[in-house]
C-alpha positions in Angstrom: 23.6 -16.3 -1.4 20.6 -16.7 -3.9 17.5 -13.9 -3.7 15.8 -16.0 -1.8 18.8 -16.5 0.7 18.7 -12.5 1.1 15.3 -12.0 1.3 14.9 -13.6 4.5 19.0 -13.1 6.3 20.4 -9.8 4.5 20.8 -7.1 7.0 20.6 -8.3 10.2 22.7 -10.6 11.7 21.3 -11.5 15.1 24.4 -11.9 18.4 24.6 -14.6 19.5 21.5 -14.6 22.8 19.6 -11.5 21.1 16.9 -11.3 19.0 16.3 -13.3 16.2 14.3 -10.6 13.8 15.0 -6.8 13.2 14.4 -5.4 16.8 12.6 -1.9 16.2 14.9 0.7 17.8 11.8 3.2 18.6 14.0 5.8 19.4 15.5 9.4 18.3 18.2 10.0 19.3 21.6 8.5 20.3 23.7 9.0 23.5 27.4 9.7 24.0 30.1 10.0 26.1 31.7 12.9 25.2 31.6 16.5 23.2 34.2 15.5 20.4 32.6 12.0 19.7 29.3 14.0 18.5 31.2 17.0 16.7 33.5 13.8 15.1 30.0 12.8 14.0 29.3 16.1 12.6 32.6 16.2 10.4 32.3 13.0 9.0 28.4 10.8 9.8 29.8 7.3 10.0 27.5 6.6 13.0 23.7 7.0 14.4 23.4 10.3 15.7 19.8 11.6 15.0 16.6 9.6 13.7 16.3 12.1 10.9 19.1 10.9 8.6 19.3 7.2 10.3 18.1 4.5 12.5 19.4 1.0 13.4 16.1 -0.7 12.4 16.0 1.2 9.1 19.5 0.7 8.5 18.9 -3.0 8.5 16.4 -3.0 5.5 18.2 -0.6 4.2 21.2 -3.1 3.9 18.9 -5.9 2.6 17.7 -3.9 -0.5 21.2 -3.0 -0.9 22.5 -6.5 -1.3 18.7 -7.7 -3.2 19.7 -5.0 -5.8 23.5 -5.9 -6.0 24.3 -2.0 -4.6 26.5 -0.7 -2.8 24.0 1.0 -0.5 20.2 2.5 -0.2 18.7 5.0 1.8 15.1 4.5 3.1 12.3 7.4 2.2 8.9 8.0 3.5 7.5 7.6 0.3 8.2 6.9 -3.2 7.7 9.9 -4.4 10.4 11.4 -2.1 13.1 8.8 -3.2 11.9 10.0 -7.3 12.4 13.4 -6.7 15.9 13.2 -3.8 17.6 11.2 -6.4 17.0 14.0 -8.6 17.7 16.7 -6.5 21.0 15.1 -5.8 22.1 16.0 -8.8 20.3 18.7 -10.4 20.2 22.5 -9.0 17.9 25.6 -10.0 19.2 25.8 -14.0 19.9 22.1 -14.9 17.9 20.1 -16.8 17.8 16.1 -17.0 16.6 13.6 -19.3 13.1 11.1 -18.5 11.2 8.7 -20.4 8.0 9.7 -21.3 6.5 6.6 -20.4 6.8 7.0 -16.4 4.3 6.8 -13.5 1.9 9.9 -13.9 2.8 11.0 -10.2 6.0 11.4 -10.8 5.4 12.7 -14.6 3.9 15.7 -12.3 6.6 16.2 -10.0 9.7 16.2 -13.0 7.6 18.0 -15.9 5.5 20.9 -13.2 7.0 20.8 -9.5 10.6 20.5 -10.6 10.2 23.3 -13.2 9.3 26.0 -10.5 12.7 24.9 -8.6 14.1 26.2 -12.4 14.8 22.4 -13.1 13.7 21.6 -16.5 12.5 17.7 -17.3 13.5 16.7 -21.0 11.0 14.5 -22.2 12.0 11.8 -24.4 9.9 8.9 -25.9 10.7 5.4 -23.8 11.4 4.4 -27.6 14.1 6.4 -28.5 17.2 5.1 -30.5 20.6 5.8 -29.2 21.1 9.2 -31.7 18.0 10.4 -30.4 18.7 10.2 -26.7 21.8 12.0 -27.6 20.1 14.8 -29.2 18.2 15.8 -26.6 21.1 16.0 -24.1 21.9 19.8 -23.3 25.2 20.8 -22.1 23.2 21.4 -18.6 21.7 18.1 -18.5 22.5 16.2 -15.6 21.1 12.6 -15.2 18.5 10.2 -16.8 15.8 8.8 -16.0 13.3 5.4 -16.7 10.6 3.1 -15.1 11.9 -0.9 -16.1 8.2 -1.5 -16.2 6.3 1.8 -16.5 3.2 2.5 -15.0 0.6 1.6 -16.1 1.6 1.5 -20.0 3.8 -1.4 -19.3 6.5 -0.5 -21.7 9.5 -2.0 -21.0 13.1 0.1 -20.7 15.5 -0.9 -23.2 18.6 -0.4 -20.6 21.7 -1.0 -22.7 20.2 1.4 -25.2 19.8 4.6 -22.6 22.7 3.7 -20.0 25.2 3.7 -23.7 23.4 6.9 -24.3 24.0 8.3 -20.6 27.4 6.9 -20.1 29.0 7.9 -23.6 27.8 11.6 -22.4 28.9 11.1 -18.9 26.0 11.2 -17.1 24.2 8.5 -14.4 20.9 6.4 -15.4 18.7 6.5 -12.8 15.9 3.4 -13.2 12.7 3.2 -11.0 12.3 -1.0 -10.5 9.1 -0.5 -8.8 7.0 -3.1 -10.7 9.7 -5.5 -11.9 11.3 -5.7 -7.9 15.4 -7.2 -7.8 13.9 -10.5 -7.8 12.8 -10.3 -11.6 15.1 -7.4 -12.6 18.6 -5.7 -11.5 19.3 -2.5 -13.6 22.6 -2.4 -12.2 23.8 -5.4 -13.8 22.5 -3.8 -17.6 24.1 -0.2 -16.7 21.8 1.8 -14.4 23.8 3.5 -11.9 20.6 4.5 -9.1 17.7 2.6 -8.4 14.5 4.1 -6.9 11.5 1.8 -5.3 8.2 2.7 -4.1 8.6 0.1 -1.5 4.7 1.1 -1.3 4.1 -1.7 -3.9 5.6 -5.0 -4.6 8.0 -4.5 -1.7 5.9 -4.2 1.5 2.9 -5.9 -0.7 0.5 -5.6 2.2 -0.8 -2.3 1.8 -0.1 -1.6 5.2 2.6 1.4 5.1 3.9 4.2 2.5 7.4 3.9 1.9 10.7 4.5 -0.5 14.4 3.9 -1.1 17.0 4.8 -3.8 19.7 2.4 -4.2 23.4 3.4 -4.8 25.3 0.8 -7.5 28.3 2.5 -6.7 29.6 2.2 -10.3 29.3 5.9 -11.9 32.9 7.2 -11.9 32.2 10.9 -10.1 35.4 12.2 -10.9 36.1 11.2 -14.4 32.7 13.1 -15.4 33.6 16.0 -13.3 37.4 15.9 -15.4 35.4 15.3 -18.4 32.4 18.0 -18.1 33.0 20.2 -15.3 29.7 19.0 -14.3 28.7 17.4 -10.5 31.3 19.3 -8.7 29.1 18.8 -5.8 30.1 15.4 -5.8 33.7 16.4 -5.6 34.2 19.6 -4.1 34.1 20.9 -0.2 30.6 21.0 1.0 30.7 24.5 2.8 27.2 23.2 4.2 28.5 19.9 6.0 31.6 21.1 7.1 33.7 21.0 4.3 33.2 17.4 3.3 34.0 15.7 0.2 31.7 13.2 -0.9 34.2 11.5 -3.3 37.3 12.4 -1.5 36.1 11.0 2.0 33.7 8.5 0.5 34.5 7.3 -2.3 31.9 4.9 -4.3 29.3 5.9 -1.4 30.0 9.2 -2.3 26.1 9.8 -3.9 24.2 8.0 -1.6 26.0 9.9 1.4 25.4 13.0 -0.4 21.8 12.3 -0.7 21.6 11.9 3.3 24.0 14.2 4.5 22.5 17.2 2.6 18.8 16.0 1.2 17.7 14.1 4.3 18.8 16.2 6.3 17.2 19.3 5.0 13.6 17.2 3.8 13.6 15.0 6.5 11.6 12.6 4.7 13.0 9.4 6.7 10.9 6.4 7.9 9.5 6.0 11.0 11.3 2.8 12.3 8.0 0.6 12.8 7.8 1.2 8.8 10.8 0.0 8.0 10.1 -3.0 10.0 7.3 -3.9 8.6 8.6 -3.7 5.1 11.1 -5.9 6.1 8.3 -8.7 6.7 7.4 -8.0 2.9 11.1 -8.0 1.9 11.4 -11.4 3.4 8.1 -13.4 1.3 9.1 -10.7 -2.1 10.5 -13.3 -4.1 8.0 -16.2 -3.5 5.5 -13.5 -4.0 7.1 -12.3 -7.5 6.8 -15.6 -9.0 2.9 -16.4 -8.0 2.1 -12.8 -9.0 4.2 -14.1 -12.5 2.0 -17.1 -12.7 -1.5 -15.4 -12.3 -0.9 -12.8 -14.4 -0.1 -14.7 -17.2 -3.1 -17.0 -17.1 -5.3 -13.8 -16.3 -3.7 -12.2 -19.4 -4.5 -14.9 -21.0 -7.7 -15.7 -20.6 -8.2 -11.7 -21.5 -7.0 -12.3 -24.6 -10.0 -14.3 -25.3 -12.7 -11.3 -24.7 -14.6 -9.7 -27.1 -14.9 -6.6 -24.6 -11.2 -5.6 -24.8 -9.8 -3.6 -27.4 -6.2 -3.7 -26.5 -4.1 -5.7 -23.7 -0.7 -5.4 -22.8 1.5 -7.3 -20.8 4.8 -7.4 -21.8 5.2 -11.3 -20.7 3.2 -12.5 -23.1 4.0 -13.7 -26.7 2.8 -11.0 -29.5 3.4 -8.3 -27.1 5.4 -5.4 -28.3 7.9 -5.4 -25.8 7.9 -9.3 -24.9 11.4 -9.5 -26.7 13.0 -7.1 -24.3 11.2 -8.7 -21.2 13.1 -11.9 -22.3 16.0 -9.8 -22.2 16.0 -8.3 -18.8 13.4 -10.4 -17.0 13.5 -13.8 -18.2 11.9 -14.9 -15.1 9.2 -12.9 -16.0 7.4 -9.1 -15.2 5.4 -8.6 -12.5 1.9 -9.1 -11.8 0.0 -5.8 -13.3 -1.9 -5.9 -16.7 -3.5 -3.1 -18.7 -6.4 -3.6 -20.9 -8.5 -1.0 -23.0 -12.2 -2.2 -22.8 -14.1 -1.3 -26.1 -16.3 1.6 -25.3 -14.0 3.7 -24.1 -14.3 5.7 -20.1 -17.8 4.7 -19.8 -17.5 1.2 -20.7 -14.1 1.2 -18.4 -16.0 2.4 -15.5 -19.1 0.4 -16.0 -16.9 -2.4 -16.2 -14.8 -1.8 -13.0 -17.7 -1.1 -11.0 -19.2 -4.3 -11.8 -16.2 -6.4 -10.1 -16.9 -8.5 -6.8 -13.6 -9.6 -6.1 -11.1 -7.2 -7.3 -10.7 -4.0 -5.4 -10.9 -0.4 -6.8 -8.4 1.6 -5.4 -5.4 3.8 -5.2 -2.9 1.1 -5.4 -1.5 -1.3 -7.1 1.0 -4.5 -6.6 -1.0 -5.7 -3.5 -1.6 -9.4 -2.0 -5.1 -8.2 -3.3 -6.4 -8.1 -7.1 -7.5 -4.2 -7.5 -7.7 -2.0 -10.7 -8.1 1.4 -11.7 -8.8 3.6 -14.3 -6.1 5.8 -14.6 -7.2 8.8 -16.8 -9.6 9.1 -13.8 -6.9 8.8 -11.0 -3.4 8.6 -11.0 -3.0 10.4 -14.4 -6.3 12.8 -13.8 -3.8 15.9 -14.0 -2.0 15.0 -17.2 -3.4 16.4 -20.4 -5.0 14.4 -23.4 -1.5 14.5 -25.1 0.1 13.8 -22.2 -1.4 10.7 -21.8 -0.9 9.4 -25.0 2.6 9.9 -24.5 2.1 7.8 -21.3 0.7 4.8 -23.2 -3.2 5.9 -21.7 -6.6 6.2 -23.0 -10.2 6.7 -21.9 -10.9 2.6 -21.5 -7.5 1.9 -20.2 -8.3 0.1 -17.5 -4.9 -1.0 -14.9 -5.5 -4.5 -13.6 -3.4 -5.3 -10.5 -3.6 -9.5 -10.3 -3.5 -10.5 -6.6 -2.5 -14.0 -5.0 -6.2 -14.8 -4.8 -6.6 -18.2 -6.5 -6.3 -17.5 -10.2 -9.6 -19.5 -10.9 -11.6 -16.7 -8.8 -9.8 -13.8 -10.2 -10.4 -15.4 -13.9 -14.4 -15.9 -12.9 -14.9 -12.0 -11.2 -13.1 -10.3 -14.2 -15.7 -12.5 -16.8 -18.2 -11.9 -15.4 -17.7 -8.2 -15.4 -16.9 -7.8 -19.1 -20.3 -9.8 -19.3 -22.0 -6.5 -18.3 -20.3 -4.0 -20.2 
């Protein structure tokens, strides 16, 4: 089946008299008919047992953005800052390090580079521009995993994948990509090398705004065993887990052997699972995300544009358009084009920025972005308050940066609200 095809009949498979979308199982528990049947359950989780690590309703999504993404599996999160930091965690312990871009969403920029280091897990920070040898370099021989954004946010850079997963896979470790903005519908890391895939489902996903959510997606690909051979590195992965009963991820597993681990251990200690009226709403997202992806495509482009034409901007950047420094690589991995979000630097700097987003009727600003709704925000005022000045230039940020979020609004009233904005800066 195309995207499309997925979108709306991945996951659920309706018998024949029942109900013909995802029912929402609003329950926590599971009942059985016998002691061993649970304690089975207990050596080997092959079946619903407790709303914590699982639910029917979940699982169904949780299917779909397997098969949008081309995985082998994907476990739902309450957030995506929890499916950021488990996929992490799944593979790094108090005295590992691992490898990120520098050019990342600021939340999570906090989490790896200050929350992680007082768990004694130290982020390498490398610049999203690296060349092959310099990736390389900054692998340590505790390094565990790396990490990218395909579209970070808000610089926009774009991830060269073949570059970093060569990089990662020549030293035997897995490329975990965060495909928030670019969704499976314009981009599939897995098919240029990523091993894991992280979403805010938050975003493009749910696109409505109305609930929080996450997931991390397993390709299945990343050969477990041969790195532990290789390295002596993610025994985890392969030997008895003392705290689940002696299981073997890889032994009893085998290619679902990370995203098991991640629910068998993380979930289950975190508990960061969605409630299953989340997950079903998602879903309805899940099922419009690809006709949504290309309008968002289309108005962003004539919004960027028409910005392109203002005396009031200093810089834009969206890497679908021509001139752009990374629209060769967005022809590369997302032909079908980006996603709807745009950064522009008004002239003037923070004040200019501000007087300039406070003087928009349409557009919305707020703490989100990728919604049905056009919104903006200034970023070294919000989501990237807590990084330093350096910091943010490593992000791609400055004082004017100003993150515009194009909506499905018709593009002639989007166009009109933005002008007449910069007409008052």
């Amino acid at each position: 089946m195309k995207i499309e095809t997925k979108a709306l009949h991945s996951g659920y498979k309706p018998e024949n008299g029942g109900p013909g979308t995802i029912p929402i199982v609003q329950s926590t528990t599971y009942r059985f008919d016998s002691c061993d049947h649970v304690a089975a359950l207990f050596d080997k989780p092959t079946e619903f047992m407790y709303s914590r690590f699982a639910n029917p309703t979940c699982d169904a999504v949780e299917k779909k953005i397997a098969e949008l993404e081309g995985g082998i599996a994907c476990m739902l999160t309450s957030s995506g800052q929890a499916a950021s930091l488990l996929s992490v965690l799944n593979l790094c312990s108090s005295g590992d390090s691992f490898i990120a871009s520098t050019a990342i969403y600021g939340g999570t920029i906090n989490l790896f580079g200050f929350t992680l280091k007082k768990l004694g897990i130290e982020c390498i920070w490398v610049n999203v521009d690296a060349t092959y040898d310099e990736i390389c370099k900054a692998i340590k021989p505790n390094t565990k995993c790396i990490f990218g954004e395909t579209i970070a946010n808000p610089a926009l850079t774009v991830f060269d994948f073949e570059t970093w997963a060569k990089a990662a896979h020549d030293n035997y470790l897995p490329l975990i990509v965060d495909n928030t903005f670019a969704t499976p519908v314009n981009c599939r890391p897995f098919e240029w090398g990523a091993d894991i895939v992280v979403h805010s489902t938050t975003k493009y996903m749910d696109g409505h705004a109305v609930q929080g959510g996450g997931c991390i997606v397993d390709s299945g690909n990343f050969d477990w065993e041969k790195a532990y051979k290789a390295t002596g590195k993610f025994a985890d992965m392969i030997e008895p887990d003392e705290s689940y009963h002696g299981l073997t991820y890889v032994g009893d597993f085998g290619k679902a052997a990370y995203i098991v681990k991640a629910r068998t251990q993380l979930m289950r200690d975190f508990g960061c699972y969605p409630a299953a009226q989340s997950a079903f709403y998602l879903n309805l997202g899940l099922e419009t995300l690809p006709i949504r992806m290309e309008r968002y495509v289309q108005n962003a482009m004539k919004v960027a544009e028409f910005l392109k034409t203002s005396d009031k901007i200093a810089k834009i950047t969206y890497p679908g358009l021509k001139g752009d420094k990374y629209y060769d690589l967005a022809q590369k991995y997302m032909p079908e084009g980006t996603c709807g979000v745009i950064a522009i630097s008004i002239k003037g700097g923070r004040q200019a920025a501000v007087r300039f987003m406070d003087a928009l009727k349409l557009a919305i600003d707020e703490v989100h972005v990728a919604d049905i709704r056009t919104c903006v925000l200034h970023p070294a005022s919000a989501t990237h308050r807590q990084l330093t000045d350096e910091q943010l230039v490593k992000a791609g940020i400055d004082g004017g940066l100003v993150r515009v979020s194009v909506g499905l609004e018709n593009v002639e009233d989007i166009i009109a609200d933005l002008k007449q904005a910069l007409e008052k800066v």
